[in-house]
Each structure stands twice: as C-alpha cells, then as structure tokens.
Phi, psi and omega in degrees: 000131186281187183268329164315305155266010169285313183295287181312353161287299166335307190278355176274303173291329159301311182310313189276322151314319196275313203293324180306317170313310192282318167352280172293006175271313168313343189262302163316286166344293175340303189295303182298349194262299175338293196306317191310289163299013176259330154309343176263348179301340196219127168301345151332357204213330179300001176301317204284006200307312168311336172294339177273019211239178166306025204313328188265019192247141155269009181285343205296168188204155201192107182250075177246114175089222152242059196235018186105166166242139204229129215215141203035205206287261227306333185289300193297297189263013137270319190317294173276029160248004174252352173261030194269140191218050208310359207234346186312064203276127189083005184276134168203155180220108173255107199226134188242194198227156162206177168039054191273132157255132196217112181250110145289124166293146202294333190266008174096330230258352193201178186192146178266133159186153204202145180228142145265170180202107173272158201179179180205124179243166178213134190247099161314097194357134174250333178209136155004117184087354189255169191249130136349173160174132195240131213227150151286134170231133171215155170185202217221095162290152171241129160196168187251130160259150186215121184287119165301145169287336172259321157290318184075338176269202220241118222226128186282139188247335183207126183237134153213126150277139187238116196257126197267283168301063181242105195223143196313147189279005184276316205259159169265153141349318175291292161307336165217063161266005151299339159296314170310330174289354196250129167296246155262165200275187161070165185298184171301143175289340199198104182243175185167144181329315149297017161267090193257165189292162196288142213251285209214155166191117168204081188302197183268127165212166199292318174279345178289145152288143204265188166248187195240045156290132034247136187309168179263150165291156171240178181302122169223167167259343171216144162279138196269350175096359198230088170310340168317348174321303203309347152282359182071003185106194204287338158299299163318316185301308166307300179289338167265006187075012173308130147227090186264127189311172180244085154252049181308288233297000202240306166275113195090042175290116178102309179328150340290321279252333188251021185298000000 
C-alpha cells in the first residue's frame, strides 16, 4: 500500500471516529438530562441537580419559568440547593422528556437540543391551614451541551424552561389557565448576585396566541456563541415580544478558547 492511500485510509478512519463520537454523545446527553429530571422527582434529591450541569463554566446558565436567570457553578448549585427539602412529605415533581431533538455540533465539541416535557406536581401544605394541591405541569426545554474538556463527559452548559401549562388536575388548561402564570408559592426561591431577571416567560393563556418556543435546533457545525436559536431569530422575537437583555459579558466566557 503506498503513503498515499495509507494517508487517505488513515483520514477514513479519523472520520468515521468523529462520527462515532457525536453518536454517542447523543446517548450521553439523553442520560444526563434523564439523571436531571430523576432528581426532580422528590424534593428530597433535588440539590443534586448540579451534577447535570457545566459547573466549571462561568457562562453555564439556568432559566426556569420567571424566577431569573442564573450564571456559573455557585449561583446554579445554590439555586437547587436552597429548593432541597429532605422532610417535604408528600411533595412530588415528575416531569418525563418526549420529542427530544438533538443536534452534536459538527466539530463534536456541543449540542443544540430542546425536549417537550409533560409531569404532574403536587405541592404540600407548607403551613398550618393550608390544603395539598395537585397540578398538570407540561412545557418545553431548550439547552446548549457542553463536552468537559478533561472527561469528556457530557454536561448542560445553558438550560431554559418554558413552562406551557401548570393547571389544577381537576380542571382543563383551558379553564384555569390563569394557573399557568403562577409559580411555586411564595418569592424566588433563591437569589445571588448572578442573578438577572428572566428573558421570556409566557405560558399558556386562553385568550393569547400561544407562541411556539423554543424553536427546535438545526444542524449546525461550531458554536457561534449565541443562545438565541431557541427564538428563532429577530422576527420571531419581535412578533412574540422576547426581549432579550445583553448578557455578552455573562455568557459564553471566553468561548471557544476555554471548551
């Protein structure tokens, strides 16, 4: 065999490697997102919620609802640790992944990927007089993935929920979809200095058009540095009111140069 086709062998075989990697990544990515929500089930367990995330990025990020956006490790892994609740009896949050779209970025190094996620919660008496309450909660994730640079494995580096629904189990969607504007009882659960206000929350309501976020990803090959795909660009944004804040100096420290 000459060096001419051993090198062009060679390059079949780097190639075919690469692909096998982004495969398998799709598989990972599943798995960490899985762990993510098995941890939400009981508040008990929701603190470990940080293990699924970017933890050693200050860029990583976390958007849930309208409670804020939340930027690095420690601001993230306060977040879900101040909503751990090892005593919470009777409390559940079960939320399952459907419809997953999963784009590995051509150079390997990230992922696009947006889940629906239909659940049910039940919120317990928190204080003396008050009733249980039990709710449908469905929406939609949008996240950015991110490969350790040392591990390899594989990590959410920017999460947003877009919460459609959360309506009494009694009730149609339809009918009390004034619940969907409504959170968890009580203020945010958590604040810090990384913490900026929250860039869209518009659940589902009866008289509204609904909007269709977070756009699904498309194939792309390196990240560009710009969570907004999940708007679909500037039209969409404009026709549904996104305003999204200039958060450069917060997101995408560095990138790519610190993957």
């Amino acid at each position: 065999m000459s060096e001419t086709e051993w090198r062009r062998l060679e390059r079949i075989v780097a190639a075919q490697q690469h692909e096998l990697e982004r495969a398998q990544a799709v598989t990972a990515i599943q798995n960490c997102m899985g762990r993510y929500e098995t941890v939400h089930i009981t508040p008990a367990e929701i603190g470990r919620s940080g293990e699924c995330f970017a933890l050693w990025r200050a860029d990583c990020s976390v958007e849930v609802s309208d409670w804020g956006c939340f930027f690095g490790g420690e601001a993230i892994d306060g977040f879900w640790r101040s909503m751990t609740a090892p005593d919470l009896r009777g409390g559940i949050f079960w939320h399952a992944l459907a419809t997953p779209v999963i784009q590995v970025a051509g150079d390997g190094r990230t992922a696009k990927v947006t889940w629906m996620s239909p659940g049910f919660e039940t919120m317990p008496p928190l204080q003396a007089g008050e009733e249980a309450k039990s709710f449908w909660c469905w929406g939609k994730y949008a996240c950015d993935f991110i490969r350790h640079p040392e591990t390899g494995a594989w990590k959410i580096w920017h999460m947003k929920w877009f919460r459609t629904i959360r309506s009494d189990f009694a009730k149609s969607w339809y009918e009390d979809s004034r619940n969907t504007l409504a959170g968890m009882p009580g203020p945010v659960p958590y604040d810090h200095a990384n913490r900026q206000p929250s860039v869209f929350h518009r659940p589902y309501q009866f008289d509204e058009v609904p909007h269709p976020f977070p756009i699904d990803p498309e194939p792309y090959a390196t990240y560009d540095g710009n969570f907004r795909w999940i708007y679909g660009g500037a039209e969409y944004e404009a026709r549904y009111g996104v305003r999204h804040p200039d958060y450069a100096r917060l997101y995408h420290v560095n990138y790519p140069n610190a993957v």
